[in-house]
C-alpha positions as a Markdown table, in Angstrom:
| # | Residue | x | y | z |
|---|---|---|---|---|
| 1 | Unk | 16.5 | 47.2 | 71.7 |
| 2 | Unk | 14.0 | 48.7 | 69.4 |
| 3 | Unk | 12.5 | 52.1 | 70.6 |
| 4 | Unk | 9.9 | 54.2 | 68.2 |
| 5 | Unk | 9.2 | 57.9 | 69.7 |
| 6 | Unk | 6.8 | 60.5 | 68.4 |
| 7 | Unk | 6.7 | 58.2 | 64.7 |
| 8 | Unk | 4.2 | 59.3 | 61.7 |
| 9 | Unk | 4.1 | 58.9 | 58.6 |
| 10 | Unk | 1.5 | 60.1 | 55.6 |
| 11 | Unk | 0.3 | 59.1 | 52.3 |
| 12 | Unk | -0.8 | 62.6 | 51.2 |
| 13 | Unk | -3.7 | 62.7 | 53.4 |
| 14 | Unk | -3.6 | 59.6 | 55.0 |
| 15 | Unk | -2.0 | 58.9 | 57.9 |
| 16 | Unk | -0.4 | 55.5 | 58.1 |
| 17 | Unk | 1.4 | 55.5 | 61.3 |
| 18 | Unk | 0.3 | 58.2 | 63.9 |
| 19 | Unk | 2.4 | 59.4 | 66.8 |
| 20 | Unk | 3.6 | 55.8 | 67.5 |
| 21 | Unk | 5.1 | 55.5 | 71.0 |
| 22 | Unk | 6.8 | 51.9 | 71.3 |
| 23 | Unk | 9.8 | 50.0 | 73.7 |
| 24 | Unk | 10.8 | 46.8 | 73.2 |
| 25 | Unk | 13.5 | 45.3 | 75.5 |
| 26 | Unk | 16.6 | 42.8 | 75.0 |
| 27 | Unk | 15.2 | 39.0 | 75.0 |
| 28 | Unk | 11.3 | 40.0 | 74.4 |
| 29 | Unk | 9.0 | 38.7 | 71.7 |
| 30 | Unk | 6.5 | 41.5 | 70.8 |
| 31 | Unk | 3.5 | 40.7 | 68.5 |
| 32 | Unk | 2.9 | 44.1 | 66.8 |
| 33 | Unk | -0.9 | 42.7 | 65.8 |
| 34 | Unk | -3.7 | 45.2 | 64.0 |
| 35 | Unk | -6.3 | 44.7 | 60.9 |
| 36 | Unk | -5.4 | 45.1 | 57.7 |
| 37 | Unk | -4.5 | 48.4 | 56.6 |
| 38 | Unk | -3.6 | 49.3 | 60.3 |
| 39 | Unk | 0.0 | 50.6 | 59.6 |
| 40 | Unk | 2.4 | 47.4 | 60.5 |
| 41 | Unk | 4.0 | 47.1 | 57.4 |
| 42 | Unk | 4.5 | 50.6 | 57.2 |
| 43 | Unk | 6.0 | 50.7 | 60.9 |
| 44 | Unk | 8.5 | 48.0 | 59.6 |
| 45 | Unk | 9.6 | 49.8 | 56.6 |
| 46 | Unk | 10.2 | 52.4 | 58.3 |
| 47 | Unk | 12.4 | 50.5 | 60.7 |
| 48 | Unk | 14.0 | 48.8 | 58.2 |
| 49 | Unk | 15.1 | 51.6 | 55.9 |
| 50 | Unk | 12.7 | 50.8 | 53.0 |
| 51 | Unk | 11.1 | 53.8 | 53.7 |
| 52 | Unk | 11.3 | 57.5 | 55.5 |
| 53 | Unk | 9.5 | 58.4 | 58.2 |
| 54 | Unk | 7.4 | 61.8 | 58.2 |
| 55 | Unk | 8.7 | 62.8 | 61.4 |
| 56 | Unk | 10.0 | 61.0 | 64.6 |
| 57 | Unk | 12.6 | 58.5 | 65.3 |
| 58 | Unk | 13.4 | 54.7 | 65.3 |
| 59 | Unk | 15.8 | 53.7 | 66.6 |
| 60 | Unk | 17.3 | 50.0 | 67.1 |
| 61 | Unk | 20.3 | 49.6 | 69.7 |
| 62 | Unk | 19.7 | 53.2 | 70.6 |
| 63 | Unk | 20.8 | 54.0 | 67.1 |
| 64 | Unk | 18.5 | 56.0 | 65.0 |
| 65 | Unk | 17.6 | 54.5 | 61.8 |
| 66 | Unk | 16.6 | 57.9 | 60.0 |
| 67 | Unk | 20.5 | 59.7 | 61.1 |
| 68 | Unk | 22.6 | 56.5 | 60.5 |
| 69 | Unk | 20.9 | 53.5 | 59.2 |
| 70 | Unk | 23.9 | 51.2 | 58.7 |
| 71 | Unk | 25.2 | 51.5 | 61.9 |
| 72 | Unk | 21.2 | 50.8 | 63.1 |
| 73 | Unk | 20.6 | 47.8 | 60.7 |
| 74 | Unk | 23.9 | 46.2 | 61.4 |
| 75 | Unk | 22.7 | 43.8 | 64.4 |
| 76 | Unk | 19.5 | 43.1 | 62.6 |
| 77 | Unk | 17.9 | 40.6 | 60.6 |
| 78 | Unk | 14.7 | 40.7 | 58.8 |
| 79 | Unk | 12.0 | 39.3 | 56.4 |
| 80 | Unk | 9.9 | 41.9 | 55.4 |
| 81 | Unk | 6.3 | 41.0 | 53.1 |
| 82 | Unk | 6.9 | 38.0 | 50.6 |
| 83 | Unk | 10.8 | 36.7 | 50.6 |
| 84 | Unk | 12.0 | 35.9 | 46.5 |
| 85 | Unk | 15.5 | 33.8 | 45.6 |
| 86 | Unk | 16.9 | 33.2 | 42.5 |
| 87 | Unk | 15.0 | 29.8 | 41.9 |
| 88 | Unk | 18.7 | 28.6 | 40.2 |
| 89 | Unk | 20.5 | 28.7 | 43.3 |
| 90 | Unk | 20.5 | 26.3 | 46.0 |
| 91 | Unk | 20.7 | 27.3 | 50.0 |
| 92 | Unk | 24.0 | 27.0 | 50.7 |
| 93 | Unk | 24.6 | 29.4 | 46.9 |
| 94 | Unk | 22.0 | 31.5 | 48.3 |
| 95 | Unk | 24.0 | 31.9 | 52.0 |
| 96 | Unk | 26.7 | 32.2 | 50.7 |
| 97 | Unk | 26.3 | 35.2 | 48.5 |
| 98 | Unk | 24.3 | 37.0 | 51.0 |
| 99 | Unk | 27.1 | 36.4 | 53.6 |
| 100 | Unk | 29.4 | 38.0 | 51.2 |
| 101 | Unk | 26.7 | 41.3 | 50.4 |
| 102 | Unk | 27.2 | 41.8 | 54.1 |
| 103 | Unk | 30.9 | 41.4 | 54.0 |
| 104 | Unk | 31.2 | 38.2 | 56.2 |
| 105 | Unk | 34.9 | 36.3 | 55.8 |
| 106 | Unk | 34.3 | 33.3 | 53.9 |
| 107 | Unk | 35.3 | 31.1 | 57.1 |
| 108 | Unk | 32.3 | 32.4 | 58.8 |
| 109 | Unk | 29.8 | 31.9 | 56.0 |
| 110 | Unk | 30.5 | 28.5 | 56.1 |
| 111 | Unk | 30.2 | 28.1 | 59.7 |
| 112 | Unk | 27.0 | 30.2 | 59.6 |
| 113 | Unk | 25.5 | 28.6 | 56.9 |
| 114 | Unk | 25.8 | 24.9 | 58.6 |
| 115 | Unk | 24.6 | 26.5 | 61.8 |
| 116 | Unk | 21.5 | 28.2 | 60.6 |
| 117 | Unk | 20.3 | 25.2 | 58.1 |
| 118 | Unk | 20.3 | 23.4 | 61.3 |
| 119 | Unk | 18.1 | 26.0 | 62.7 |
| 120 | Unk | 15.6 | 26.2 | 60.4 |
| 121 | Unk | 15.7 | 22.2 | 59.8 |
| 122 | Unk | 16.9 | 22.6 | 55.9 |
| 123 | Unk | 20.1 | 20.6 | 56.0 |
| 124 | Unk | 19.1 | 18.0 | 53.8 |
| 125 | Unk | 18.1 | 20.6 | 51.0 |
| 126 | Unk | 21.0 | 22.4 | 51.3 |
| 127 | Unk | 22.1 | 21.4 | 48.0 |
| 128 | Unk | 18.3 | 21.4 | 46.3 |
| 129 | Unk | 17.6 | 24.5 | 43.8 |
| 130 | Unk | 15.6 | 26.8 | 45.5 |
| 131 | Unk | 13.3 | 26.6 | 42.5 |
| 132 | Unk | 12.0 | 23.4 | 43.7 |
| 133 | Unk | 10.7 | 24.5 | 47.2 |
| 134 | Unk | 7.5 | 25.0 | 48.7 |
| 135 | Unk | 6.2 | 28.6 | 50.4 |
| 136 | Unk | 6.8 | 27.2 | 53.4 |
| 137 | Unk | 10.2 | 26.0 | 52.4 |
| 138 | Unk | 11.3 | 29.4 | 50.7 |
| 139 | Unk | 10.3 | 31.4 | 54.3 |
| 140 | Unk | 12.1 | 29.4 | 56.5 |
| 141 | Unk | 15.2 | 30.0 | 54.3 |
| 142 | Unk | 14.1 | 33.9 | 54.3 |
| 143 | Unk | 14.4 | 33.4 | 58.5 |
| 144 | Unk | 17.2 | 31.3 | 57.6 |
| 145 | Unk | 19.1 | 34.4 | 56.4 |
| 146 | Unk | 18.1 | 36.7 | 58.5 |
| 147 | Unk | 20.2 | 35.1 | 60.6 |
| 148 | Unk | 23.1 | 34.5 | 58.7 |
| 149 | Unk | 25.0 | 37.5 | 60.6 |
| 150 | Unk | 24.2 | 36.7 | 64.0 |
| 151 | Unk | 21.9 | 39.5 | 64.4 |
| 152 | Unk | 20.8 | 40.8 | 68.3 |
| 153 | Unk | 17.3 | 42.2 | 67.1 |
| 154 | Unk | 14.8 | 39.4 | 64.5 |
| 155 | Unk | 12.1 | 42.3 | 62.4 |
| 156 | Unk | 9.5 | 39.4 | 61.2 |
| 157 | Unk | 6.7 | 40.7 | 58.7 |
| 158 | Unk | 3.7 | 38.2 | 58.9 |
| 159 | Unk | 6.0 | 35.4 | 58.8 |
| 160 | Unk | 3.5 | 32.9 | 58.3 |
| 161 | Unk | 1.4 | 35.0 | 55.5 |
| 162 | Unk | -0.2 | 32.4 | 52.8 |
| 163 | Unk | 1.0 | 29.3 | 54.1 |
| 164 | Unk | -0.4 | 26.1 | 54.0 |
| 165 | Unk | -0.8 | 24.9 | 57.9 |
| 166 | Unk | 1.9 | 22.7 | 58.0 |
| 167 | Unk | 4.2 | 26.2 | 56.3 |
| 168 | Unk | 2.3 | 28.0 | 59.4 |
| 169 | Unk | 3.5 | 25.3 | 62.4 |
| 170 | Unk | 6.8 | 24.9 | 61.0 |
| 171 | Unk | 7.3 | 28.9 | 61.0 |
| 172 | Unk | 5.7 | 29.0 | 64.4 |
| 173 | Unk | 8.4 | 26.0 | 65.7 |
| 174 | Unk | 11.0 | 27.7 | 64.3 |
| 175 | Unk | 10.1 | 31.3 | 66.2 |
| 176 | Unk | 9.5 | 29.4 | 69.6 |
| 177 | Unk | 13.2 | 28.2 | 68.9 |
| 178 | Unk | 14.5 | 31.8 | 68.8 |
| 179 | Unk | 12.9 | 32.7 | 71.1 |
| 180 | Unk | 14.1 | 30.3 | 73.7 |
| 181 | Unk | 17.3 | 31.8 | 72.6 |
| 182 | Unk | 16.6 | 35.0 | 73.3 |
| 183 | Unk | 16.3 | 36.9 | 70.2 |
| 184 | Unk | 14.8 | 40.5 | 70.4 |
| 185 | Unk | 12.1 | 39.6 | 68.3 |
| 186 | Unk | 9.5 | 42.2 | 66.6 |
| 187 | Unk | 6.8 | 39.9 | 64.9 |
| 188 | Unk | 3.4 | 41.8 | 63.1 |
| 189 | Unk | 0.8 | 39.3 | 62.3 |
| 190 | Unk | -3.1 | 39.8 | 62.0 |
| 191 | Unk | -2.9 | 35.8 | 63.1 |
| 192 | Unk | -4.6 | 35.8 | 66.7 |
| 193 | Unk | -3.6 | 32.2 | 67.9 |
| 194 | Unk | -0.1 | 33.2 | 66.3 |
| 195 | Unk | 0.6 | 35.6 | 68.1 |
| 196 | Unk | -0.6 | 34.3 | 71.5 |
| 197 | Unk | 1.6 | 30.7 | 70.7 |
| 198 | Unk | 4.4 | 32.9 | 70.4 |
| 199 | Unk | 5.0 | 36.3 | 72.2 |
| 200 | Unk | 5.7 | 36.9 | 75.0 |
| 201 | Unk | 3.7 | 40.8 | 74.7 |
| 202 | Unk | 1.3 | 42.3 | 72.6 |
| 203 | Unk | 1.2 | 45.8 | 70.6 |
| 204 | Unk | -1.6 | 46.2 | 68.9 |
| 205 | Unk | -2.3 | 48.9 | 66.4 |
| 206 | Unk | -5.5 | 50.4 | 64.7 |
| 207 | Unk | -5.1 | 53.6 | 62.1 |
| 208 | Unk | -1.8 | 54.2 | 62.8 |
| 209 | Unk | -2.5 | 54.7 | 66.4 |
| 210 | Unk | -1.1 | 52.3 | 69.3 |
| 211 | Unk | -4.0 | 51.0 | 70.9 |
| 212 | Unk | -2.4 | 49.0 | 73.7 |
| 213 | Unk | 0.7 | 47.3 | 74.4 |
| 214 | Unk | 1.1 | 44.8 | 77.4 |
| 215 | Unk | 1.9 | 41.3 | 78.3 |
| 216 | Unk | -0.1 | 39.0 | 76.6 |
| 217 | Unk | -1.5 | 37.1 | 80.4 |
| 218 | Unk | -2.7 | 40.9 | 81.3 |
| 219 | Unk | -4.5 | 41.5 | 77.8 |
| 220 | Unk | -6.3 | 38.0 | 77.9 |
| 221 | Unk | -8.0 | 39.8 | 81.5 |
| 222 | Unk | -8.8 | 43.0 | 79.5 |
| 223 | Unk | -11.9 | 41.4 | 77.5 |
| 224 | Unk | -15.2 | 42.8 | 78.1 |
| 225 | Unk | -16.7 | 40.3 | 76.1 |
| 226 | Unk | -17.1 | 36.3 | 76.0 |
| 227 | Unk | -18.5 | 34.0 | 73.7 |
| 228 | Unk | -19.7 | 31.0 | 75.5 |
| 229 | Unk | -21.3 | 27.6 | 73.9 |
| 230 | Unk | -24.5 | 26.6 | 75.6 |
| 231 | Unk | -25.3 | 22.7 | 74.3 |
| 232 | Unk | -28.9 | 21.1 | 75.6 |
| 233 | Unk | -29.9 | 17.4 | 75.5 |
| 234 | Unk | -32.4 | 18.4 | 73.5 |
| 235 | Unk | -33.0 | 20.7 | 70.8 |
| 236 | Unk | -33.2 | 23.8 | 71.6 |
| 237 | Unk | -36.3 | 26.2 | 70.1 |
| 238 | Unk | -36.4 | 29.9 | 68.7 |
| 239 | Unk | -38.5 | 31.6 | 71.3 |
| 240 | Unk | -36.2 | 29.9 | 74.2 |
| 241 | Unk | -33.3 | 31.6 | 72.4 |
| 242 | Unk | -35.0 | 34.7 | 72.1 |
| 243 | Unk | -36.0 | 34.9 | 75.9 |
| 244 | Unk | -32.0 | 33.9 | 76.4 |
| 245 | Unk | -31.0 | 36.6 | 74.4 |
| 246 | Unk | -33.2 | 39.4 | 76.4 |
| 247 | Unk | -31.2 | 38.1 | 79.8 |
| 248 | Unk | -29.3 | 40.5 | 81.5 |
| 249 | Unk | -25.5 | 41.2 | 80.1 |
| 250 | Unk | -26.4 | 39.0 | 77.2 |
| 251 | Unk | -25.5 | 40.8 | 74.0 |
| 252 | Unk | -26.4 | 38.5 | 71.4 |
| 253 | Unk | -28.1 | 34.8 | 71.5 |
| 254 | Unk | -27.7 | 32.4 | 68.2 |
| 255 | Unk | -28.0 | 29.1 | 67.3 |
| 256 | Unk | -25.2 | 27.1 | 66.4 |
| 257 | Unk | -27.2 | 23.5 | 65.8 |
| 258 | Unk | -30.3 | 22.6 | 66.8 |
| 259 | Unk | -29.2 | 21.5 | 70.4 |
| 260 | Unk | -26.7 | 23.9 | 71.2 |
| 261 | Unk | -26.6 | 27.7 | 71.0 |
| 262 | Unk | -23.9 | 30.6 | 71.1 |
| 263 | Unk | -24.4 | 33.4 | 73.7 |
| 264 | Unk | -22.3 | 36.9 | 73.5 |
| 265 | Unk | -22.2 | 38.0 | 77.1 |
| 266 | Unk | -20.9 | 40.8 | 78.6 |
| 267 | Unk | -19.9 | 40.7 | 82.3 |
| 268 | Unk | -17.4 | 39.9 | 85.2 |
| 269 | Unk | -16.9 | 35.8 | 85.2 |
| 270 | Unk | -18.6 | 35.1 | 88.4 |
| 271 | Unk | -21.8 | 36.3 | 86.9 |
| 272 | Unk | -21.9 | 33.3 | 84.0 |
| 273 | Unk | -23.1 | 31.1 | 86.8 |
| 274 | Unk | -26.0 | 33.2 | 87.0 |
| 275 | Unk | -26.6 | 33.6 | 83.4 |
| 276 | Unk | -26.1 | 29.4 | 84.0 |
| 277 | Unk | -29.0 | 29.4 | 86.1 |
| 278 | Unk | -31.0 | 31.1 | 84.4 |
| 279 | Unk | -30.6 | 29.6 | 81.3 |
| 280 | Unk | -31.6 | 26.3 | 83.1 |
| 281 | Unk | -34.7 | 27.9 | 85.0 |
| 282 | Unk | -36.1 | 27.8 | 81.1 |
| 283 | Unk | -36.3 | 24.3 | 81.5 |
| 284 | Unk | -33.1 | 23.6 | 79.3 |
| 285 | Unk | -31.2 | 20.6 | 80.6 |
| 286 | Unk | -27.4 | 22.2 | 79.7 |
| 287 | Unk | -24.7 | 19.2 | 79.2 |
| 288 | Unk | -22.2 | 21.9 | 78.6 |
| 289 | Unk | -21.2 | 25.4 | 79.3 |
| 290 | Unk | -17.9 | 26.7 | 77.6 |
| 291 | Unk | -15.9 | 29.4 | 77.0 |
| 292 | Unk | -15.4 | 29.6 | 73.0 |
| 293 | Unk | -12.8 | 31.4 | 70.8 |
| 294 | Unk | -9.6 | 32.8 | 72.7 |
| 295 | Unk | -9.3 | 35.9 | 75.2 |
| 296 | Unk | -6.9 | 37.8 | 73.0 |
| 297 | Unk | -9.4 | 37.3 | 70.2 |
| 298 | Unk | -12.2 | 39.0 | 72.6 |
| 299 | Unk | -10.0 | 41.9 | 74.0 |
| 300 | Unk | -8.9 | 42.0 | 70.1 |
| 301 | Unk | -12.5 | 43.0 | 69.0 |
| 302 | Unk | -13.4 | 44.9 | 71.5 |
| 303 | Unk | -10.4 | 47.7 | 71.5 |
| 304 | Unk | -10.4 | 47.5 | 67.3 |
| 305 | Unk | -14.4 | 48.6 | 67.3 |
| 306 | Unk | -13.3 | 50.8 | 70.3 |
| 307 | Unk | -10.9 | 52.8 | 68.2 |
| 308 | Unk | -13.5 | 53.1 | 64.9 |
């Protein structure tokens, strides 16, 4: 459904997107995840005709954007950086005028625009000037008309960007939705948890260059790196820390509070019961031993400092 082969792009010197290889196929949700300044946004202008591509070719429905970008764009809906409406208007004003933009009969705006309110759980603002809303509020109408035209492919641009956590679950609800639906969705994010609550695979970027691009279950197994939470009945002093720190495949050895401390370790996961052992060979009496932050955050770090 969305394919990007050979695609670059430069700012003068700088190269925002660099040789970009990418597939996406019918029914998947893709997380297309990278820092800041890592050539996302860039990727989905270029996709969605807001800007031209140096060289290459996207192409969505096996239709290239660059040659023919009407024909491309035409089974697509998208929200792309921070969505405005005129604040005067209410939804059903606001649906209704894009429906007719895209040259939908007037019978099938209104049967969209009661269909996707329902969607997005907006039917009881329907008639509320946009004005009025909330961040949160204002994006789910921008995912609201994205789908207005019954698109087969969903291009999301940080969807959740400077929401308030409740904006941020009812986004996220809204995306699980489609994608029980089977939307071809294409999400970028810099949001960790997001993306793993959501996608079914993961593309992450760095420089403009594709880093990796699996299913999310495989990435989570890539991680050379885990942070695990050591907590003592007791408190827990400098020089044991530093002798836990010196321990084989330990990388780094902090407290967190007095009685509990935060180990960076490096190795395969059968080898943490020895680091366990060892740890309580010290004469620390351990009440817990835990895994902390999430494995996509691990294999996250470790392919981003990889690629610097």
């Amino acid at each position: 459904m969305i394919e990007l082969q050979k695609l670059n792009k430069s700012f003068g010197p700088i190269k925002a997107v660099d040789d970009l290889d990418l597939r996406v196929t019918r029914g998947t949700t893709v997380g297309f995840l990278g820092p800041n300044g890592a050539g996302k946004t860039t990727t989905i202008k270029i996709l969605t005709d807001l800007i031209s591509a140096t060289s290459g070719h996207a192409l969505l429905s096996g239709v290239d954007v660059v040659s023919d970008p009407k024909a491309a764009l035409s089974h697509v809906g998208a929200v792309v950086e921070t969505p405005e409406f005129y604040p005067y208007l209410t939804p059903v004003e606001t649906l209704s005028y894009l429906g007719r933009v895209r040259g939908m009969p007037a019978a099938e705006i209104d049967r969209r625009t009661n269909e996707v309110l329902a969607q997005i759980k907006m039917e009881q603002w329907r008639t509320t000037r946009i004005g009025k809303f909330s961040k949160g509020m204002k994006q789910r109408l921008a995912i609201g008309q994205a789908l207005l035209h019954e698109p087969d492919i969903l291009i999301l641009d940080e969807p959740t960007s400077g929401l308030d956590p409740r904006g941020m679950v009812e986004v996220r609800e809204i995306i699980k939705q489609l994608k029980k639906d089977h939307y071809t969705i294409f999400m970028s994010s810099h949001l960790l948890n997001e993306v793993e609550e959501t996608c079914d695979r993961v593309a992450l970027i760095d420089h403009g260059k594709l880093l990796v691009y699996d299913d999310i279950d495989t990435l989570a197994k890539l991680t050379k790196t885990t942070k695990l939470e050591v907590v003592g009945s007791s408190a827990i002093a400098a020089p044991l820390v530093e002798r836990i720190s010196k321990m084989p495949g330990v990388v780094h050895a902090e407290n967190a509070t007095d009685r509990s401390l935060v180990v960076t370790y490096e190795g395969p996961e059968e080898s943490r019961a020895d680091l366990l052992r060892s740890i309580q060979s010290l004469g620390v009496n351990v009440v817990s031993f835990s895994s902390v932050g999430l494995p996509l955050e691990m294999m996250y770090m470790d392919l981003v400092k990889e690629s610097r």
